[in-house]
N, C-alpha and C positions, 0 to 999 in steps of 0.2 A: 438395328442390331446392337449399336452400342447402348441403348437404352433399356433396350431386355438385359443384359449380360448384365449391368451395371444393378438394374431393380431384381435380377433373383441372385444376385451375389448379396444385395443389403437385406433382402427379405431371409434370407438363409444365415447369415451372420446374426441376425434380429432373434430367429427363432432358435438358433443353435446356444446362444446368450440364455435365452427365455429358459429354453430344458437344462443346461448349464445349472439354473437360478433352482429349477425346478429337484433338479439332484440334489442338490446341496442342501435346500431343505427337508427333502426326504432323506437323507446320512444324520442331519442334524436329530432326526425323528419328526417331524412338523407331517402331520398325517392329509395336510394339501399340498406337498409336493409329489406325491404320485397323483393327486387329480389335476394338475396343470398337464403332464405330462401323456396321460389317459384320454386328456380333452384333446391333443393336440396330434395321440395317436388316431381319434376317432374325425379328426377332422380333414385330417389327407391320408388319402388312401390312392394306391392305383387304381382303383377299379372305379373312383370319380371322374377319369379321365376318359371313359368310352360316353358318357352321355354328351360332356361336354363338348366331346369329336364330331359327335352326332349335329348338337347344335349348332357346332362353328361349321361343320361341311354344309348346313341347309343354308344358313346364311351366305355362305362362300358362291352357293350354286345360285341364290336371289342375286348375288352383288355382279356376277359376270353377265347373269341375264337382263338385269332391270336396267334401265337407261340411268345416266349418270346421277342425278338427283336423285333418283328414286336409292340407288346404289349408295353414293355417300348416306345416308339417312339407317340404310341396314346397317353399315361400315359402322358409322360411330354409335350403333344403338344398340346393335348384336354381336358384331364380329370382336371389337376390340373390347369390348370389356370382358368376353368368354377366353379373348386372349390373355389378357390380365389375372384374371383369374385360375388358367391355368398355369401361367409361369409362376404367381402366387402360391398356389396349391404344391408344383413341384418344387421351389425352392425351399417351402414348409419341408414336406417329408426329405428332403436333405438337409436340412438342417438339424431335424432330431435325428434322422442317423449318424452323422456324423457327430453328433452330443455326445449319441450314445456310443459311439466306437471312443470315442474321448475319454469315457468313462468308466470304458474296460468290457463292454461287450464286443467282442470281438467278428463275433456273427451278425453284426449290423449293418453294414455295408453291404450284404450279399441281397438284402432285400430292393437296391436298386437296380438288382439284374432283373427283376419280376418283366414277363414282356409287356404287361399293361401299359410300360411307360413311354410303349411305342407312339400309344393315342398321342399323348402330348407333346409328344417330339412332333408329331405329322400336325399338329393344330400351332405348333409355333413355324414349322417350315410352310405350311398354307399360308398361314399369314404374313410369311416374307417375303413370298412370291407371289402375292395375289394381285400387286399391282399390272404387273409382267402379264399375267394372265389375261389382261383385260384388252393387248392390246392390237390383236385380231381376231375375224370372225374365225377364222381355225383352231386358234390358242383357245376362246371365249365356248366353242362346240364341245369342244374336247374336256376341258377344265368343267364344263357342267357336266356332259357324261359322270367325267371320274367323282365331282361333288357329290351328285346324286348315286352313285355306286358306292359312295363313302361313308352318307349318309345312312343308306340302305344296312350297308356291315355294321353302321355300330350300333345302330337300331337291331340288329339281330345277335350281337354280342350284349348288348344292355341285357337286352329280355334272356336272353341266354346263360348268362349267368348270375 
């Protein structure tokens, strides 16, 4: 826990800096300060956070199933780098909103109410408890149900929207 908090508070101070940079050259006039900013709008988004959900729940539902070996090998090769990536992605789009509340839009904030960012919150809480989950045949039944029910919704929210 204190490792996530600690990497989306420096990855969001990182990119809050970057669009900061990014402004400043677009005030001065420098016509690639709105394409940093452009790029970094098109690179996190909420609505990357249901595939990613998708993939972290199939991996979630191999790792409770698979015997331990087989388990640790999806863990370190699927689960946490999709976790990575998502605390990466949302610490991203926080940190150009809050750039941009910094630098006088005032309606920037409001786009972290979107619910897409529900995916991501459920893909860092999976991953906090997934040890937990591993450690009866009850917990281990159940916890694949729900993966694969998890799976299923965002496979049908993907293609859905």
């Amino acid at each position: 826990m204190n490792r996530t908090l600690s990497a989306f508070l420096l990855v969001a101070v990182l990119t809050g800096l970057l669009v900061a940079l990014s402004f400043g050259l677009q005030i001065k006039g420098y016509p690639f300060g709105s394409l940093g900013v452009s790029r970094l709008d098109g690179l996190a988004n909420a609505k990357t956070f249901i595939p990613l959900a998708a993939i972290y729940a199939l991996s979630g539902a191999l790792i409770v199933i698979l015997p331990l070996r087989t388990a640790g090998i999806i863990h370190s090769g699927a689960a946490s780098p999709v976790f990575s990536t998502a605390v990466v992605l949302l610490a991203t789009i926080f940190g150009v909103q809050v750039a941009r509340f910094a630098f006088g839009v005032r309606d920037a904030l409001w786009i972290l109410l979107d619910w897409q960012f529900l995916f991501a919150a459920a893909i860092v809480a999976m991953h906090l408890s997934l040890d937990t989950l591993r450690r009866n045949a009850l917990l281990r039944t159940l916890s694949f149900i729900g993966f694969i029910a998890a799976t299923l919704a965002c496979l049908y929210w993907t293609f859905l929207l």
